[in-house]
C-alpha positions as CSV (number, residue, x, y, z in Angstrom):
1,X,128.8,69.6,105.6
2,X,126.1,72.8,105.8
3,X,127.9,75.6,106.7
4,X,126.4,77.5,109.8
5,X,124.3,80.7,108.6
6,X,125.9,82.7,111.6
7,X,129.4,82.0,110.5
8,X,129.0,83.4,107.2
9,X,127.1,86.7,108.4
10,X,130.1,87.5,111.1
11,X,132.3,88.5,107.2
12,X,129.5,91.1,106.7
13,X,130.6,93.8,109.8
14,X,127.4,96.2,108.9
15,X,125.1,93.3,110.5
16,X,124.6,93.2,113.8
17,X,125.8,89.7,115.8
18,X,122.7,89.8,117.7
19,X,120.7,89.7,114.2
20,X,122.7,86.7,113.0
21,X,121.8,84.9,116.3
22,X,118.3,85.3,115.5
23,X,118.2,83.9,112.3
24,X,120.7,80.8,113.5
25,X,117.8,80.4,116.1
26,X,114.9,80.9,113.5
27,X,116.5,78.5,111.3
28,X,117.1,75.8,113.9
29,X,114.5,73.6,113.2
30,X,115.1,73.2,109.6
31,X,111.7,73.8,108.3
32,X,110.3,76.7,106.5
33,X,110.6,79.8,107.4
34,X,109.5,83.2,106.8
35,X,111.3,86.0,107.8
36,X,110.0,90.3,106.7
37,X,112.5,92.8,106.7
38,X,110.6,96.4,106.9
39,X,111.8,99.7,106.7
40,X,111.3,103.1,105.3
41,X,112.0,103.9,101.8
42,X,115.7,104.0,101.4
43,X,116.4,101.7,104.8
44,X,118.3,99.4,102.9
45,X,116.2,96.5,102.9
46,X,117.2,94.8,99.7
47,X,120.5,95.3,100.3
48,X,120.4,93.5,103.7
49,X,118.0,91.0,102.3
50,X,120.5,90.2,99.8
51,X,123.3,90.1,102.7
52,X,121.8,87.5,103.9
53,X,121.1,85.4,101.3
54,X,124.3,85.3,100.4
55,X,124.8,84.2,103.8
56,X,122.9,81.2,104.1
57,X,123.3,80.3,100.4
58,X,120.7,80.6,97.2
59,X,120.3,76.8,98.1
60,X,118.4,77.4,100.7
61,X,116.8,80.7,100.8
62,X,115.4,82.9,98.7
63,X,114.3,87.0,98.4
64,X,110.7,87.8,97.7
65,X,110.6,91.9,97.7
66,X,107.1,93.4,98.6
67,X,107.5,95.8,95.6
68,X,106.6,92.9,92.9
69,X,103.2,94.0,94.1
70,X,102.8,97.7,93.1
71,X,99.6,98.2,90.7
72,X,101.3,99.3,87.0
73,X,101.6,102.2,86.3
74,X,97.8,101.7,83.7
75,X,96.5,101.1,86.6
76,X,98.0,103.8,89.2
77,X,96.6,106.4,86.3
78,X,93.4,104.9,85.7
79,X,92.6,105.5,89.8
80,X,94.1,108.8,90.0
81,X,97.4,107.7,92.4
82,X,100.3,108.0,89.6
83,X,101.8,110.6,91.6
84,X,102.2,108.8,95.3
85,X,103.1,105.6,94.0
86,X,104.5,103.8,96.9
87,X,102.0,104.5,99.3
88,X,100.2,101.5,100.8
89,X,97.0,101.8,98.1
90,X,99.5,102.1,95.4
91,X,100.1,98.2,95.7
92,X,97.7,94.5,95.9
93,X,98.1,94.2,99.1
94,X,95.7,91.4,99.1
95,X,97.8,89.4,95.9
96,X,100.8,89.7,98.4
97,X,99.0,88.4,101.8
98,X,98.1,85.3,99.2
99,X,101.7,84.9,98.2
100,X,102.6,84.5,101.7
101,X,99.8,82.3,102.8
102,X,101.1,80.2,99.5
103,X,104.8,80.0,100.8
104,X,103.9,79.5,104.2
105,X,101.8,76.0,103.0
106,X,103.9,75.0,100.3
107,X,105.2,71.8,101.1
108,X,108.6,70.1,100.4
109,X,107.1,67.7,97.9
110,X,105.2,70.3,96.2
111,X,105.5,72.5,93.2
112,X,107.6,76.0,92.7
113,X,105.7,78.9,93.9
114,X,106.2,82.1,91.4
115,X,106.4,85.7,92.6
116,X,106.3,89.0,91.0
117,X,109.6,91.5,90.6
118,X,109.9,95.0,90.0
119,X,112.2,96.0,88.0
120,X,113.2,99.7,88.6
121,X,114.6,100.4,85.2
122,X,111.1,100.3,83.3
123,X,109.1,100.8,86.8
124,X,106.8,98.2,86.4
125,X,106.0,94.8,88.5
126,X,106.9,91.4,85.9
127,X,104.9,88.2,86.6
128,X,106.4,85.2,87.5
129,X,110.2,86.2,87.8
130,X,110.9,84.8,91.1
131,X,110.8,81.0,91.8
132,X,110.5,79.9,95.3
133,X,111.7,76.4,95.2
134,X,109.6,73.4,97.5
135,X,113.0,72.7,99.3
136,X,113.7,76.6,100.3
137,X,114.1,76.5,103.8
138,X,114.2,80.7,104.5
139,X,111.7,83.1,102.4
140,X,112.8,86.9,102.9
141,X,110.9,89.2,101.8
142,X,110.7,92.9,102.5
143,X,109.2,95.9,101.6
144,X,107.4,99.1,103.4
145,X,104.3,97.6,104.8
146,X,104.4,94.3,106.3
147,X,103.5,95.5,109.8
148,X,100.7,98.2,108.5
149,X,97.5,97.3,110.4
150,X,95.3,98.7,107.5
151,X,93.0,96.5,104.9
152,X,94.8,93.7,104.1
153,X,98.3,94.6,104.9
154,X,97.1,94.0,108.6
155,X,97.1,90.5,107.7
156,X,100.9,90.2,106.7
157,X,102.6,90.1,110.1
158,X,100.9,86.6,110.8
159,X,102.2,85.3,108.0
160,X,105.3,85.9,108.7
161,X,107.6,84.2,111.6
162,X,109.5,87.0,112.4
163,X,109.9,90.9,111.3
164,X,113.3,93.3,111.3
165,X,112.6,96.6,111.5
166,X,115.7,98.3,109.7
167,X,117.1,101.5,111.1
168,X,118.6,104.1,109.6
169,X,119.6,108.0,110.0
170,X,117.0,109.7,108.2
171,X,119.3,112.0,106.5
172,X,121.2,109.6,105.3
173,X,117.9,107.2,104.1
174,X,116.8,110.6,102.4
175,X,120.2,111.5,100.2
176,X,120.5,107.5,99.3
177,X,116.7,108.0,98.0
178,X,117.7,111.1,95.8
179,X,120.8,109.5,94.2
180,X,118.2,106.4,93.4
181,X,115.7,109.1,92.3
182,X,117.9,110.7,90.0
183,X,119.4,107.6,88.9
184,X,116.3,106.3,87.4
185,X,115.7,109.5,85.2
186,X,114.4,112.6,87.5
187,X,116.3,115.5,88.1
188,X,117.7,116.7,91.3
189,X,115.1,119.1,91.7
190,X,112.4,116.8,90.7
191,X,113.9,113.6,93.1
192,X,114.0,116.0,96.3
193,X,110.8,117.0,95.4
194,X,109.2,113.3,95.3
195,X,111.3,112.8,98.4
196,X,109.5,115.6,100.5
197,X,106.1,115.0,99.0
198,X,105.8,111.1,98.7
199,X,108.7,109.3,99.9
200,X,108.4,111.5,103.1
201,X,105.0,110.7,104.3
202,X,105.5,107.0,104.0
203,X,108.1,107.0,105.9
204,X,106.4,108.4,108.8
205,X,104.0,106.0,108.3
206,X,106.3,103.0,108.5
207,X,108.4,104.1,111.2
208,X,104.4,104.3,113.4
209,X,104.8,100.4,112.9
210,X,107.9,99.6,114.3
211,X,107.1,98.8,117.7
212,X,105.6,96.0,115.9
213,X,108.5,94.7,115.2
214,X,110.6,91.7,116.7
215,X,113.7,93.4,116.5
216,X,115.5,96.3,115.8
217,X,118.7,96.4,113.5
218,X,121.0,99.6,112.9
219,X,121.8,99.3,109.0
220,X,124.0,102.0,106.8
């Protein structure tokens, strides 16, 4: 017996009930789907994303982050943007619109679809790390940009069969992103500094995309 999606996300209390009634509803059909999770650095997407795969199972969904598209760091230097990676020409936007378009068409019978990770500790994007399965019936991915309306990014949204925008207290978005900062090798003084000068200025630039949204959902 499958358990109902909905049923598992009413044990996670930080998630909203009207958010697990919309992916009950998206998933009603049984067919793929694609759902974005977007947010401002230090939201708390890939903790929600993983929330909810846990709730409807690693049989039948699986998490595609946005960020197994930044450029490497070779790269970033070669054009000059080492120093705002993260913002929106810091990443192949056009390699992730392809990915989508590739999981939206991949077909039950078909073969495994591979994605890009990034892995935090060495700050780089690794090939291939992620396999999307022909019988996955829920894709989530999210990241920063899936609702920009710029060069490719403005192509994203139609992929995509519904997007959250996740909400959270700026303050409290801004300390969690200088304890991951710091975490990862900068000082304190060096973290709150990215913050202000990188971290902040994408963040107003995401939050300009949310009435783009489908829905809203309060996170912590």
């Amino acid at each position: 017996m499958t358990t109902n999606p909905a049923q598992k996300l009413s044990s996670l209390p930080p998630l909203p009930a009207e958010s697990a009634a919309r992916l009950q509803a998206l998933m009603a059909s049984g067919q793929r789907r694609l759902l974005g999770l977007v947010g401002a650095p230090g939201a708390g997407k890939s903790t929600l994303a993983a929330a909810l795969l846990q709730a409807v199972g690693a049989d039948r969904a699986q998490v595609v982050p946005m960020d197994g598209f930044h450029l490497a760091n070779v790269e970033l230097q070669r054009l000059g943007r080492a120093d705002r990676k993260g913002a929106p020409d810091t990443f192949d936007s056009a390699g992730y619109v392809a990915l989508l378009q590739r999981l939206r068409e991949q077909r039950p019978d078909g073969d495994i679809v591979y994605a890009p990770e990034f892995r935090r500790e060495i700050e780089e994007p690794i090939a291939g790390a992620i396999a999307v399965l022909p019988s996955t019936q829920l894709v989530i991915t999210e990241g920063n940009y899936l609702l920009h309306d710029a060069g490719p990014w403005a192509e994203a949204a139609a992929m995509l069969d519904e997007v959250w925008y996740v909400d959270i207290d700026d303050a409290v978005r801004e300390e969690r992103l200088v304890r991951r900062h710091q975490q990862f090798g900068r000082s304190a003084e060096e973290a709150r500094a990215w913050v202000e000068s990188t971290d902040a200025p994408n963040a107003r630039l995401i939050a300009a995309t949310r009435v783009r949204a489908h829905h809203m959902l309060p996170w912590s």
